[in-house]
C-alpha positions in Angstrom: -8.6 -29.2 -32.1 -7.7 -26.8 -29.2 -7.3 -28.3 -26.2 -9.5 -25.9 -23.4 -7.2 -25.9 -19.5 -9.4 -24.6 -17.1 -8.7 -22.1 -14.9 -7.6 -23.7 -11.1 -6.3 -20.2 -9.5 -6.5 -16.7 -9.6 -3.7 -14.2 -8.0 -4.9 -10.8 -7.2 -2.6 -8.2 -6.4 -4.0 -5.9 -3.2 -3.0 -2.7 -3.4 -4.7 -0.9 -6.7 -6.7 -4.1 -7.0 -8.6 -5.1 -3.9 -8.2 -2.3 -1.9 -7.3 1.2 -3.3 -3.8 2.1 -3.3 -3.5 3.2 0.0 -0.1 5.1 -0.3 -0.1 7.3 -3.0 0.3 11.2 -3.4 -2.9 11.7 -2.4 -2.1 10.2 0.3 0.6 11.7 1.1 -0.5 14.9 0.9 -2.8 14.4 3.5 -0.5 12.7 5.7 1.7 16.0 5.3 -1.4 18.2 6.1 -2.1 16.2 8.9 1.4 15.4 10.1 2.8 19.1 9.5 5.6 17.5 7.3 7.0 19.3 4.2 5.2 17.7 1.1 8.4 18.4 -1.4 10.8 16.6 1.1 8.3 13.6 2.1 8.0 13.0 -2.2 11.8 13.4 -2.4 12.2 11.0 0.7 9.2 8.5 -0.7 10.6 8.2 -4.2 14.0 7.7 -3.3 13.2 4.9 -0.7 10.0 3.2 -2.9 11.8 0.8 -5.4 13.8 -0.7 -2.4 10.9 -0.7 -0.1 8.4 -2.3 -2.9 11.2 -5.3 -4.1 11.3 -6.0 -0.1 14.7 -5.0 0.7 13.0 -2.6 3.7 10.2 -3.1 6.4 8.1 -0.5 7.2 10.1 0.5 9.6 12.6 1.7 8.0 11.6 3.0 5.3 9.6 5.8 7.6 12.6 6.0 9.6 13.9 7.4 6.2 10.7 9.3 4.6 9.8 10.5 7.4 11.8 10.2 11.1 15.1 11.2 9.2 14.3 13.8 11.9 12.8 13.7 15.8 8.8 14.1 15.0 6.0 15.0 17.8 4.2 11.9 16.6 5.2 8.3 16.7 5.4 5.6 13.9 2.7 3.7 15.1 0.6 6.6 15.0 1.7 7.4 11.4 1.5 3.6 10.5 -2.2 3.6 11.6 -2.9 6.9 9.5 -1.0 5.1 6.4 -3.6 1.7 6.4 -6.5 3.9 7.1 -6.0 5.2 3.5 -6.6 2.3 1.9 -10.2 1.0 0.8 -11.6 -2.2 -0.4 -13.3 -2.1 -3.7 -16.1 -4.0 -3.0 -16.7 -5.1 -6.5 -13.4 -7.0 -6.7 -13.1 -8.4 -2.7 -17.3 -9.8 -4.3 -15.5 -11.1 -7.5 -12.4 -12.6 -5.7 -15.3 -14.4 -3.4 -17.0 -15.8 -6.5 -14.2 -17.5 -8.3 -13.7 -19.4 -5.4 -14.6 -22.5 -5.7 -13.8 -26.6 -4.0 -12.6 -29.3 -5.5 -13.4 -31.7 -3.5 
């Protein structure tokens, strides 16, 4: 007879998950509209710095200062860092899913 485990945790990943992927070419095409940057470079810059970035070998910091403040800008990086997480969503459907699987123990 099979022998049932039950499920005790649940690991959801955020971005694409429970919020929308808030830094994708989407949105970095409006961040070029908005920013005046050049879209080809900023997709050249952002691919070449997003493996190292996503394994955690860069903060955010520095990996604008190379996508996009290789070069003196008319903006700051907080202001770009705010326009970066206003891109991303929830999905309300998973954020209500994640909320019902919870459950105590005790």
């Amino acid at each position: 007879m099979k022998r049932t485990i039950p499920i005790t945790m649940l690991f959801f990943d955020i971005g694409g998950v429970l919020l929308t992927d808030g830094w994708s070419y989407v949105s970095g095409k409006l961040a070029a509209k908005a920013f005046d940057l050049n879209l080809e470079e900023l997709n050249k810059r952002h691919n070449d710095a997003l493996d190292t970035y996503e394994l955690g070998k860069l903060t955010i910091e520095e990996y604008l200062s190379l996508v996009v403040f290789h070069e003196k800008r008319p903006f700051t990086s907080a202001q770009f860092r705010k326009f970066m997480s206003a891109q991303s969503k929830p999905y309300p459907q998973m954020l209500e899913l994640g909320q019902n699987s919870r459950h105590d123990t005790d």
